[in-house]
PAMI-358361 format. One record per residue (C-alpha): residue number from 1; residue in three letters; x, y, z. Coordinates in Angstrom, 1 decimal, always signed. Example, Ala and Ser with C-alpha at 12.3 -4.5 7.8 and 13.67 -1.06 7.14 Angstrom:
REM residues 2
<rec 1, "ALA", <+12.3, -4.5, +7.8>>;
<rec 2, "SER", <+13.7, -1.1, +7.1>>;
END
This chain:
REM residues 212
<rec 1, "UNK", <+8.3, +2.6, -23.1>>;
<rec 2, "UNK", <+5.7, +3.5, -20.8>>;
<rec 3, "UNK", <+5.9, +5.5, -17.4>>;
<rec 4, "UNK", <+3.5, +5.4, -14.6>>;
<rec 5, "UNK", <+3.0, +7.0, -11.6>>;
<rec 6, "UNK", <+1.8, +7.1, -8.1>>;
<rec 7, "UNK", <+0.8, +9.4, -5.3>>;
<rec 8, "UNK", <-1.2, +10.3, -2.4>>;
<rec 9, "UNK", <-1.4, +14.4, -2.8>>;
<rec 10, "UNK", <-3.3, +14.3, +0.7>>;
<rec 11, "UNK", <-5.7, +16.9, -0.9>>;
<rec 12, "UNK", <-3.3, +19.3, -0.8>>;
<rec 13, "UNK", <-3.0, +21.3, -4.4>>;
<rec 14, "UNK", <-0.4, +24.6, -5.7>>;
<rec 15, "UNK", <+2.2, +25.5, -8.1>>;
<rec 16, "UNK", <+4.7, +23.2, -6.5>>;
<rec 17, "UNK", <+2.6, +20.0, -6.5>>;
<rec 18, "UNK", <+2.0, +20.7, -10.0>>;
<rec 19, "UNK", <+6.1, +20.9, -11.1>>;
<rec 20, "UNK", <+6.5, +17.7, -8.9>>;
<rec 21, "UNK", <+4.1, +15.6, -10.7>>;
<rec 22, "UNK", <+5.3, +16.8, -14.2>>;
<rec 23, "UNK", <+9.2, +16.1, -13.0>>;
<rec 24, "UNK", <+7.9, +12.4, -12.6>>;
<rec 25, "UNK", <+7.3, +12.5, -16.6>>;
<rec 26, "UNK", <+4.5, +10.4, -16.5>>;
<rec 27, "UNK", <+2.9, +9.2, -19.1>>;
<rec 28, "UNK", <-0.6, +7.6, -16.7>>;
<rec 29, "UNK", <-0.7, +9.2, -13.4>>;
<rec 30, "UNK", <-2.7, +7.0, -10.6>>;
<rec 31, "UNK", <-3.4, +9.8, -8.0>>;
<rec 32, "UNK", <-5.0, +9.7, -4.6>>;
<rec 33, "UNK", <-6.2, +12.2, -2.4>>;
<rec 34, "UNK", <-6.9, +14.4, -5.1>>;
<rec 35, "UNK", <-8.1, +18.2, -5.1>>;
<rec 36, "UNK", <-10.9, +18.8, -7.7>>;
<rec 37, "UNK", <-9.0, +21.9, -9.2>>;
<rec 38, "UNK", <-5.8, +19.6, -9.7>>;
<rec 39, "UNK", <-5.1, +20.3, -13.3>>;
<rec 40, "UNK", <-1.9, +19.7, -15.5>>;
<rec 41, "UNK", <-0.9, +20.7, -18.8>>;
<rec 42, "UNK", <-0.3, +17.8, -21.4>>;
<rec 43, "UNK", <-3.0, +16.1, -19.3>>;
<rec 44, "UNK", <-6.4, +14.5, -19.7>>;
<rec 45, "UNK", <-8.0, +13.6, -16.4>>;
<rec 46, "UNK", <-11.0, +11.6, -15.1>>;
<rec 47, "UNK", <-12.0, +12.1, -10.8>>;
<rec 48, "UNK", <-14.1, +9.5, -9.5>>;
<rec 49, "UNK", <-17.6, +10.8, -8.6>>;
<rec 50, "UNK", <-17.0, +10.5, -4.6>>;
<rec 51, "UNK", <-15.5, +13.1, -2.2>>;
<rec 52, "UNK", <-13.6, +11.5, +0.7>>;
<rec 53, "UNK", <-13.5, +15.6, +1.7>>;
<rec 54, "UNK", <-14.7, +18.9, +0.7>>;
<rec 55, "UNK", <-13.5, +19.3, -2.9>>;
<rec 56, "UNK", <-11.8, +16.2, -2.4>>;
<rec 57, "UNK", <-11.9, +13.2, -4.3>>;
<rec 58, "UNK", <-10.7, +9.4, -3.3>>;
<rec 59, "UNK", <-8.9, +8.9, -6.8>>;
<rec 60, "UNK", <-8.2, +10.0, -10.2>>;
<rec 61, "UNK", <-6.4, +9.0, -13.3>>;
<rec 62, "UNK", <-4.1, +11.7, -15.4>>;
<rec 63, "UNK", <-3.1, +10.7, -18.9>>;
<rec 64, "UNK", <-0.7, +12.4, -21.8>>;
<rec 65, "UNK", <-2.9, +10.1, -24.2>>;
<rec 66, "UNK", <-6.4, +10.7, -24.4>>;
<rec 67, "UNK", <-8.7, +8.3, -22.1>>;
<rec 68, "UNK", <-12.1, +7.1, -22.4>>;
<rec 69, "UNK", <-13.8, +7.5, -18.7>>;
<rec 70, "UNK", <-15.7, +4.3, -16.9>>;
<rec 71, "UNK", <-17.8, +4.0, -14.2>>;
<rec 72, "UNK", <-16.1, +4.0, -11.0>>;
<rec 73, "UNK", <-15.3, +0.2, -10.1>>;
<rec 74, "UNK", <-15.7, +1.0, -6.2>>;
<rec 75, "UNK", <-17.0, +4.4, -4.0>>;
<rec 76, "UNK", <-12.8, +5.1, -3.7>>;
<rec 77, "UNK", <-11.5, +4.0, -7.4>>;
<rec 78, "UNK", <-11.5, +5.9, -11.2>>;
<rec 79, "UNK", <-11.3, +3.9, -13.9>>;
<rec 80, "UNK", <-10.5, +4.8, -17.7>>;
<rec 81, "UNK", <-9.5, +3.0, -20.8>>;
<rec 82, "UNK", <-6.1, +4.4, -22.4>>;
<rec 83, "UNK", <-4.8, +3.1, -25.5>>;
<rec 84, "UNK", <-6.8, -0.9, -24.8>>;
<rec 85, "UNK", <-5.7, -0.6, -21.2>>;
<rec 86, "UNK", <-7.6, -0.3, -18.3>>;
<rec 87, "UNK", <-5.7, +1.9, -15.6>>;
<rec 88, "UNK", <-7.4, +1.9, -12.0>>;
<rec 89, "UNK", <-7.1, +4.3, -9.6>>;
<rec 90, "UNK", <-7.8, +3.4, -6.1>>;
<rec 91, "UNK", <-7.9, +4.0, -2.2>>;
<rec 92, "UNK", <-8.2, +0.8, -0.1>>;
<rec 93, "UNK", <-9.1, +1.0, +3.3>>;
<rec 94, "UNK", <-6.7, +1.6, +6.2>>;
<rec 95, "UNK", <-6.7, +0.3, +10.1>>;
<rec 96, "UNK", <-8.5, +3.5, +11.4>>;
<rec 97, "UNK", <-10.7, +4.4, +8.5>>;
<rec 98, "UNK", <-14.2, +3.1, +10.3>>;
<rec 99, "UNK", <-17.1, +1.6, +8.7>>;
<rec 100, "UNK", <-18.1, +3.3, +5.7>>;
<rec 101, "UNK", <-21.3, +2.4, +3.8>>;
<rec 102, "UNK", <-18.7, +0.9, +1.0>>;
<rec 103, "UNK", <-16.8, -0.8, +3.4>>;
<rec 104, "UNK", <-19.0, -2.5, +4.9>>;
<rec 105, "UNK", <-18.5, -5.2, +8.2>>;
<rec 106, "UNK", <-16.5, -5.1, +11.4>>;
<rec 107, "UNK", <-13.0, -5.4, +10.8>>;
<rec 108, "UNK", <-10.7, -3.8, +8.5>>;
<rec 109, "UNK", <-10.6, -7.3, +6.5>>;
<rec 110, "UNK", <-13.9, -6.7, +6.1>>;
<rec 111, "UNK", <-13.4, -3.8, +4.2>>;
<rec 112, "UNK", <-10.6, -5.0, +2.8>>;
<rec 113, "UNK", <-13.0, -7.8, +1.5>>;
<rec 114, "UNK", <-15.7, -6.2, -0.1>>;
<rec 115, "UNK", <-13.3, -3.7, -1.8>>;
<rec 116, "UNK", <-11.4, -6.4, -3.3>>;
<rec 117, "UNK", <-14.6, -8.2, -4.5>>;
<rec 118, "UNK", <-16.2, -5.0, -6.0>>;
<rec 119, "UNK", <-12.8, -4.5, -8.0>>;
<rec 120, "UNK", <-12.6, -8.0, -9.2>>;
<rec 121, "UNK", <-16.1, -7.6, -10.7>>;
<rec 122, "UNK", <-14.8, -4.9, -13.3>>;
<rec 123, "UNK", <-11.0, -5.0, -13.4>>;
<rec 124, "UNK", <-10.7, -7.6, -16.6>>;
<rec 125, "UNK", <-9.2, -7.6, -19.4>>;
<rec 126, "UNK", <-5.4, -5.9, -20.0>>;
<rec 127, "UNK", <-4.8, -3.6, -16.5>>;
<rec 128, "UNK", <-2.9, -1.7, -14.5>>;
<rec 129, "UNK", <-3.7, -0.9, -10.6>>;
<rec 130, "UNK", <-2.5, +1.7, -8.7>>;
<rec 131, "UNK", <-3.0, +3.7, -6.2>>;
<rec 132, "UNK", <-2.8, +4.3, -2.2>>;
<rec 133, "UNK", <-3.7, +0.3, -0.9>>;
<rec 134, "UNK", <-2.4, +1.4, +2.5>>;
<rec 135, "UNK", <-0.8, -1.7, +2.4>>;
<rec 136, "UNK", <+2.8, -3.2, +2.1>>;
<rec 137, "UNK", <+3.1, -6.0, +0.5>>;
<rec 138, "UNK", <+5.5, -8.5, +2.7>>;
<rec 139, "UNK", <+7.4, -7.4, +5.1>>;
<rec 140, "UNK", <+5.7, -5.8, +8.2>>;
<rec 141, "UNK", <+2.3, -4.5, +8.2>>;
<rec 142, "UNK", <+1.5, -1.0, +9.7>>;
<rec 143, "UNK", <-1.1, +0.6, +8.1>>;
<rec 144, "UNK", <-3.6, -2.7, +7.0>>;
<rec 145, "UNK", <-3.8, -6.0, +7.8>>;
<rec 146, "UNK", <-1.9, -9.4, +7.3>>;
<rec 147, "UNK", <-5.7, -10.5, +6.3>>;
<rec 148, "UNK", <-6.2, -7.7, +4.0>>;
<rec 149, "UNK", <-3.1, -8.0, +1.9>>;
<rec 150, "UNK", <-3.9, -11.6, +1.5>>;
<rec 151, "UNK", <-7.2, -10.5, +0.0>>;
<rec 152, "UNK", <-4.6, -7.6, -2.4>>;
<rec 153, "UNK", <-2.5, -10.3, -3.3>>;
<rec 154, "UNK", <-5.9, -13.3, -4.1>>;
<rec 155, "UNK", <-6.6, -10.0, -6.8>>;
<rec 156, "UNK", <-3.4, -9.1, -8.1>>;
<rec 157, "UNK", <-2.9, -13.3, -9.1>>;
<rec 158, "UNK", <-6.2, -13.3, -10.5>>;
<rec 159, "UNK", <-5.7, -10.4, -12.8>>;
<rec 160, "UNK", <-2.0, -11.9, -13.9>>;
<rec 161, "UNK", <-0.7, -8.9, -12.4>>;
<rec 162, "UNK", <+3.1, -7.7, -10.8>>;
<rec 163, "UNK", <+3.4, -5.1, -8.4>>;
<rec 164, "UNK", <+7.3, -3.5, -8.8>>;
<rec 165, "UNK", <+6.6, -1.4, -6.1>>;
<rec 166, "UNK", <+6.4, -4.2, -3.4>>;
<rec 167, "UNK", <+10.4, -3.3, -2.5>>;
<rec 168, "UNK", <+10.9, +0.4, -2.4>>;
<rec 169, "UNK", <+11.2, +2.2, +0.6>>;
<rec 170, "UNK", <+8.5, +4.1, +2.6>>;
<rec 171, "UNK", <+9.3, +7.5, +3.8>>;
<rec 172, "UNK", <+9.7, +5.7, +7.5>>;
<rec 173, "UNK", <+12.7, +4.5, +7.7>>;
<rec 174, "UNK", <+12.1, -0.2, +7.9>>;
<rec 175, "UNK", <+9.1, +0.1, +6.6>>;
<rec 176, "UNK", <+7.9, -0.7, +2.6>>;
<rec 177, "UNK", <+5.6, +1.1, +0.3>>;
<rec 178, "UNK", <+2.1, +1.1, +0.3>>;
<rec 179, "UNK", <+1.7, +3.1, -2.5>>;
<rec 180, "UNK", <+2.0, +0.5, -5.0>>;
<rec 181, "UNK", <+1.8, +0.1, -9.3>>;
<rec 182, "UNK", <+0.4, -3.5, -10.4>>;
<rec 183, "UNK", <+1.3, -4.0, -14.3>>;
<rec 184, "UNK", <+0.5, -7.0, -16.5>>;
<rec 185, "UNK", <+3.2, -9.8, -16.0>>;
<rec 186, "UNK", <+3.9, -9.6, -19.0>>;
<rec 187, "UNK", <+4.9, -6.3, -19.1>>;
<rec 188, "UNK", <+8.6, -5.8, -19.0>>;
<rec 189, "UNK", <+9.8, -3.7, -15.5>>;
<rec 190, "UNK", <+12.8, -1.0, -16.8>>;
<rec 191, "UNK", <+12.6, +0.5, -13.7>>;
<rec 192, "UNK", <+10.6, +1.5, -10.1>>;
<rec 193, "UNK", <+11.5, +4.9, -8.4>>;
<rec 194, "UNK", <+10.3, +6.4, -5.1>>;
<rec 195, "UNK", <+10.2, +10.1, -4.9>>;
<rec 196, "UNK", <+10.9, +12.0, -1.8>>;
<rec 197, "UNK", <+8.0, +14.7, -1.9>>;
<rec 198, "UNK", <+8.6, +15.8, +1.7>>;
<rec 199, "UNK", <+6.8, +19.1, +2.9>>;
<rec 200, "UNK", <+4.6, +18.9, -0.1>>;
<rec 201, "UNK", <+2.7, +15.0, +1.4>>;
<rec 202, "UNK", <+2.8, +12.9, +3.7>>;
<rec 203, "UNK", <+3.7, +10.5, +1.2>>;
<rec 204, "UNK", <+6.2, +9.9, -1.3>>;
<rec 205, "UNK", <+5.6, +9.2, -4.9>>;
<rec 206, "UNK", <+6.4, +6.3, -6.7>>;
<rec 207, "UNK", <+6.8, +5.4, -10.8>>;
<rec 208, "UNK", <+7.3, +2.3, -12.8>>;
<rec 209, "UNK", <+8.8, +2.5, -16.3>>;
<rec 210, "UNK", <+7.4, -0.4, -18.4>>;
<rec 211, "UNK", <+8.3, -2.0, -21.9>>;
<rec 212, "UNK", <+5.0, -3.2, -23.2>>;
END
């Protein structure tokens, strides 16, 4: 079995984050929002190169096994192999996050776009994708676009991938996840949590437990 994780730590970082993330017993953590002095015991861990804030970076990946860093697929993803897999880490872009010099156009399906494309250039192979897509994945859409989740889903088929996430709960009560964790169909689901991490972010975390 396999457990992996998800969460946007809003760059916020102390002894409590810490104990939450090791309570998720994770075995592959695909973290957003993270602080540069995040550490954890039992944990190898690869930051993408990119700040989004002071200290800050978009993404990272945490692992109990040891990785093998690779270049950053896109300004807000990490990338590493772990055991033949390649786990992604990534922030996609949101309705209010303006044009960036990686997200490139006029509308948020623009950057939604060009994301997607820069991703699908390096994600190959066996993968797992994670991370804060700022997305749901049906249902209503708050926080994207109906146009940029098309462009999410266009990847995840490509890359043969399932996203158990898609159903569980935001922390706003009608709304779904867009925190999500996209495994290899034929990975086996055991189970998908959301965990309330209330006080400590302004999102939730979320894990997938996988038979390989």
């Amino acid at each position: 079995m396999t457990r992996i994780g998800t969460w946007n730590l809003a760059g916020r970082w102390s002894g409590l984050h810490r104990d939450f993330l090791l309570l998720l017993n994770c075995d592959v953590l695909l973290l957003t929002e993270v602080r540069r002095d995040a550490d954890l015991p039992g944990y190898e861990r690869h930051l993408c190169e990119n700040d989004m804030a002071r200290r800050r970076a978009w993404t990272g990946v945490f692992s109990r096994r040891p990785l093998h860093p690779r270049s950053d697929p896109h300004a807000a993803s990490a990338m590493v192999d772990v055991d033949g897999v390649k786990y992604c880490s990534s922030i996609l872009p949101w309705k209010g996050a303006g044009k960036r010099s990686f997200w490139p156009g006029e509308r948020h399906a623009d950057w939604t776009a060009y994301t997607i494309d820069a991703l699908r250039r390096e994600l190959h192979g066996p993968v797992v994708w994670g991370g804060d897509f700022n997305h749901a994945l049906e249902g209503r859409e708050w926080s994207g676009s109906i146009a940029g989740r098309a462009h999410v889903h266009a990847l995840t088929r490509e890359l043969g991938l399932q996203a158990p996430t898609t159903h569980l709960p935001h922390r706003i009560d009608g709304l779904l996840s867009i925190d999500h964790i996209a495994i290899p169909r034929t990975w086996r689901v055991l189970e998908a949590s959301r965990h309330d991490a209330t006080r400590l972010s302004d999102h939730d975390g979320y894990s997938v437990s996988v038979s390989r």
